[in-house]
C-alpha positions in Angstrom: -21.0 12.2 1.2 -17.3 12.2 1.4 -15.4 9.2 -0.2 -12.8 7.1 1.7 -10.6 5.0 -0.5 -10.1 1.6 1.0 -7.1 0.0 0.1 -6.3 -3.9 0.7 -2.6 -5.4 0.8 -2.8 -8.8 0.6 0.1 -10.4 0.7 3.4 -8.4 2.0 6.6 -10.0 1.8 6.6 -11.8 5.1 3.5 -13.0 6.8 3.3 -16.9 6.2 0.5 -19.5 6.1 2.2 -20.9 9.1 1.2 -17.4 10.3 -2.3 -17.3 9.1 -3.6 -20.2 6.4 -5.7 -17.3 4.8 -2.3 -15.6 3.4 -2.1 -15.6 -0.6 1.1 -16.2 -2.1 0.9 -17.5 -5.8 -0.4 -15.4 -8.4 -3.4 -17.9 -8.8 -4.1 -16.9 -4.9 -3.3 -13.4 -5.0 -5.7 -12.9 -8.2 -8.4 -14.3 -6.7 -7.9 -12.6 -3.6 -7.8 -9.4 -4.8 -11.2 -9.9 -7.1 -13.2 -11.2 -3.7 -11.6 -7.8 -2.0 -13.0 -5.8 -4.9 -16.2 -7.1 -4.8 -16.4 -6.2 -0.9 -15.8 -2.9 -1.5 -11.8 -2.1 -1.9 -10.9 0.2 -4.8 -7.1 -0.5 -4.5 -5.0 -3.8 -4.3 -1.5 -3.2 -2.8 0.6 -6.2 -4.4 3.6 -8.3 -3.4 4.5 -10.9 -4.9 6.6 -14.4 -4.0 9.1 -16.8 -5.0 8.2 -20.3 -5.2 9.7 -20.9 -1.8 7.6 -18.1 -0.5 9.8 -15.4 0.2 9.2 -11.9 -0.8 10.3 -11.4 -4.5 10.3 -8.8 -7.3 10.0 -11.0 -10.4 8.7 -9.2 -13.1 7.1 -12.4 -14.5 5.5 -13.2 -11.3 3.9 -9.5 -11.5 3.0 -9.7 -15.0 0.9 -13.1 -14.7 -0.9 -11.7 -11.3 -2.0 -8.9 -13.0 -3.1 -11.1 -16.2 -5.3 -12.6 -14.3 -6.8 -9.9 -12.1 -7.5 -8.0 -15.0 -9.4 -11.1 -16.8 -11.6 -11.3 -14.4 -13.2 -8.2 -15.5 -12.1 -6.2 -11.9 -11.2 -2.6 -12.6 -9.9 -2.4 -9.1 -6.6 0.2 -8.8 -3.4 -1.7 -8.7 -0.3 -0.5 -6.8 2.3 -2.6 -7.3 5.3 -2.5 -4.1 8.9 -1.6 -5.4 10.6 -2.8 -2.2 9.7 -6.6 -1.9 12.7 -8.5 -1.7 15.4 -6.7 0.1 18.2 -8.1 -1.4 17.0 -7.0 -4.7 18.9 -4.7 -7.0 17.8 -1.1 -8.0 16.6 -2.4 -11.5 14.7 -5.2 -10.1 12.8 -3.0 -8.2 12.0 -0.6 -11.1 11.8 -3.2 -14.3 7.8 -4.3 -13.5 7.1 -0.5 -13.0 8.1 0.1 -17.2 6.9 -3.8 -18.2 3.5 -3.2 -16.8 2.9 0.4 -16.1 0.9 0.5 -13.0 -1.6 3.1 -12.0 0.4 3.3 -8.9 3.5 1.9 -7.1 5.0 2.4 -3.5 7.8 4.9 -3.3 9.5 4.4 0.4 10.9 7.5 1.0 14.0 6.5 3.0 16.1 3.8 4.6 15.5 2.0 8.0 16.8 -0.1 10.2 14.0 -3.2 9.7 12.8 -5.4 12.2 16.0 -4.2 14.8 18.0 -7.0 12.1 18.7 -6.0 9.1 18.6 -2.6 6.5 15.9 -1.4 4.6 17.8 0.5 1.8 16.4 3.7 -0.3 19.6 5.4 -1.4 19.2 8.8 -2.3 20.4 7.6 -6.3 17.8 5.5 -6.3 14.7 7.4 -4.7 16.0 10.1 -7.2 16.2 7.6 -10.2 12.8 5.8 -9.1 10.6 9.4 -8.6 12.3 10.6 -12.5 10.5 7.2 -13.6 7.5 7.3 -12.3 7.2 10.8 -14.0 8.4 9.0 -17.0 6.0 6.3 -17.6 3.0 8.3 -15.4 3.0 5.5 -12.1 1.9 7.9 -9.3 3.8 7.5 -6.3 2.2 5.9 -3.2 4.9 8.1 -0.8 5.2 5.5 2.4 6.4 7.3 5.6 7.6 5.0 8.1 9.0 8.1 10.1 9.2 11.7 10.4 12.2 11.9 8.2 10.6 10.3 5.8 8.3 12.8 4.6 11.0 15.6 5.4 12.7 13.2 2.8 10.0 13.2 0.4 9.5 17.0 0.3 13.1 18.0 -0.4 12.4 15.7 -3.3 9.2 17.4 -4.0 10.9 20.9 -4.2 13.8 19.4 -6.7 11.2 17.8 -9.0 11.8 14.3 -8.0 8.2 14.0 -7.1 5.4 15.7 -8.0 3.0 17.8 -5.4 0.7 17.2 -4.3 1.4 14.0 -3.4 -0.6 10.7 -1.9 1.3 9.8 1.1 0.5 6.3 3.2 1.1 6.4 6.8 2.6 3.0 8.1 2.8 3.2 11.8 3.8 0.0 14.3 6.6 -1.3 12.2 9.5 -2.5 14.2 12.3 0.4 13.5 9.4 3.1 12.5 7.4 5.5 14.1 5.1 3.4 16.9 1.4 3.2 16.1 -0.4 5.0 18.6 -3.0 7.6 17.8 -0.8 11.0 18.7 1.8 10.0 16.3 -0.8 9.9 14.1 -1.9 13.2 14.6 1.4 14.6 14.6 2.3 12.8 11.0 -0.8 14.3 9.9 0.3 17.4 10.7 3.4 18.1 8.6 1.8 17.2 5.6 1.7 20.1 3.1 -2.2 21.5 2.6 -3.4 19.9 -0.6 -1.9 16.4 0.1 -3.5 13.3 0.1 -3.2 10.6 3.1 -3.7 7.4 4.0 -2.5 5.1 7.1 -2.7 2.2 8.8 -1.2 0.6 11.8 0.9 -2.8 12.2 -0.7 -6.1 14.2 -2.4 -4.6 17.5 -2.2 -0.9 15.7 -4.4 -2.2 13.2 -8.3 -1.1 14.8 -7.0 2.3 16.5 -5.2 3.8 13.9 -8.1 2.3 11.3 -10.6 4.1 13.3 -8.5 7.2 13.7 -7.7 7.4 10.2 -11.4 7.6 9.8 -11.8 10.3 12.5 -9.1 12.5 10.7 -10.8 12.0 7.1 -8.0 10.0 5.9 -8.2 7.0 3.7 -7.5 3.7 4.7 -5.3 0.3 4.3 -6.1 -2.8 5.8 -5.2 -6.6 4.7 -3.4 -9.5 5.8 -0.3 -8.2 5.2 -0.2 -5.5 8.2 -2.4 -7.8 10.7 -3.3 -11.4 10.3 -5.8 -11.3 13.5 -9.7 -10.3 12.9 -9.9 -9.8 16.3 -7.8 -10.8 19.9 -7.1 -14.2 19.6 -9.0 -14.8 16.3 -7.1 -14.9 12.7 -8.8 -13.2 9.9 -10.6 -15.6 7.8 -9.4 -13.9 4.5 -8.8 -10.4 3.3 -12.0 -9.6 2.3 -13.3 -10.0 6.0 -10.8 -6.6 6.3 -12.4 -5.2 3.6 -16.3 -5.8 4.8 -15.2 -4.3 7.9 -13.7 -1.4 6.9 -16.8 -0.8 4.4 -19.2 -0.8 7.5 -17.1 1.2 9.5 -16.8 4.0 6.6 -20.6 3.9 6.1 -20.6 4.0 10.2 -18.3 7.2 9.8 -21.3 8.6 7.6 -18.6 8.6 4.5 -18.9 6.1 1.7 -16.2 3.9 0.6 -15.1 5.1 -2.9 -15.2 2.6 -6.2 -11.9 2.0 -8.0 -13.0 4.6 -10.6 -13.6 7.1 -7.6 -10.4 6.4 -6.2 -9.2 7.2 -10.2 -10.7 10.9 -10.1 -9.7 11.6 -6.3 -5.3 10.7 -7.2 -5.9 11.7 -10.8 -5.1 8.3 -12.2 -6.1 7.4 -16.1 -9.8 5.9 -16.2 -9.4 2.5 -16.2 -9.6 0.6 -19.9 -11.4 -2.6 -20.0 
């Protein structure tokens, strides 16, 4: 059977327990969180981490104790760890947990946006240049997140200069206010620029969540879920906690006659490092 990599984000850098009570913000949270999501069947953990306040933040200290204690746990899951966080956060905060920790992966956002219709989501040229050169540095494979078109124009006029590496693993993010809408043709259509060889995954925003899930399957993609995209289960019903995503998304692989892929699958399939207990 063909493997389908699931892949949970927790956290993001702006859903709230006012928004859902489930959401995990403290490192304590987030590492448990993750190790109930492994368990239920995801093979990577998309991290964000927050201030004490609970806004999105890139502390390096923050990451490093979250990880600590994911890893102590004993779970081998595949961490990707964001770089964009905290939006008022300087190049080098963005980059320093990449070299302190050296992730398997981390998110590489391949462009700037308006965000939200309020404020700018900035990826300078400079610094997508300067992040992609690390990455190869330190060997953190980039997770290349297309919020548009442009985007992965953007990322293959790096790919072609060296800045990345090709093939690369590109995540779809459709439905987020500013980006490409997240409705099943624009699926299809972002699926269809990619170069042959690559390696995709998507997801869709709130209400995008189920169709572009289930389309993602259709396509033979892999697939995100978590509270940070969609804090409803269902119309009307909040999720009860990430790993409720997860279950779900493990039935409807095994539905799709697929099987979801272990973290040390997921490993061999993006050519990661076997994991080292």
């Amino acid at each position: 059977m063909a493997k389908t990599i699931i892949t949970v984000a927790t956290t993001g850098a702006f859903p709230t327990k006012e928004h859902n009570p489930a959401v995990p913000l403290t490192p304590r949270e987030i590492a448990e969180d993750v190790y109930e999501c492994w368990q239920a069947g995801a093979a990577i953990a998309h991290l964000h981490m927050r201030d004490e306040a609970g806004r999105g933040s890139m502390s390096k200290d923050r990451f490093a104790e979250t990880v600590h204690r994911i890893r102590e746990k004993g779970c081998s899951i595949v961490l990707n760890l964001t770089t964009s966080g905290d939006l008022s956060a300087s190049d080098e905060a963005r980059m320093a947990h990449l070299q302190a920790l050296l992730p398997e992966l981390a998110s590489y956002d391949a462009g700037t946006m308006n965000w939200m219709h309020s404020t700018l989501f900035v990826n300078h040229p400079a610094f997508l240049e300067r992040l992609g050169l690390l990455m190869q540095e330190i060997s953190v494979r980039p997770e290349i997140e297309i919020f548009d078109p442009g985007m992965l124009y953007t990322a293959l006029h790096y790919m072609q200069k060296g800045v990345l590496k090709s093939p690369g693993y590109f995540q779809f993010v459709l439905g987020a206010a500013g980006g490409i809408a997240a409705t099943v043709e624009n699926l299809v259509f972002l699926k269809s620029l990619l170069p042959q060889g690559s390696l995709w995954s998507a997801f869709g925003i709130g209400a995008g969540h189920m169709p572009i899930l289930l389309a993602t399957l259709a396509l033979g993609g892999n697939i995100r879920v978590g509270l940070e995209d969609n804090v409803y289960y269902a119309r009307g019903r909040l999720a009860r906690n990430n790993a409720e995503f997860v279950a779900r998304a493990v039935r409807l692989v095994n539905e799709a006659n697929n099987e979801p892929a272990t973290a040390e699958e997921a490993r061999q399939i993006l050519g990661l490092h076997t994991y080292e207990h």
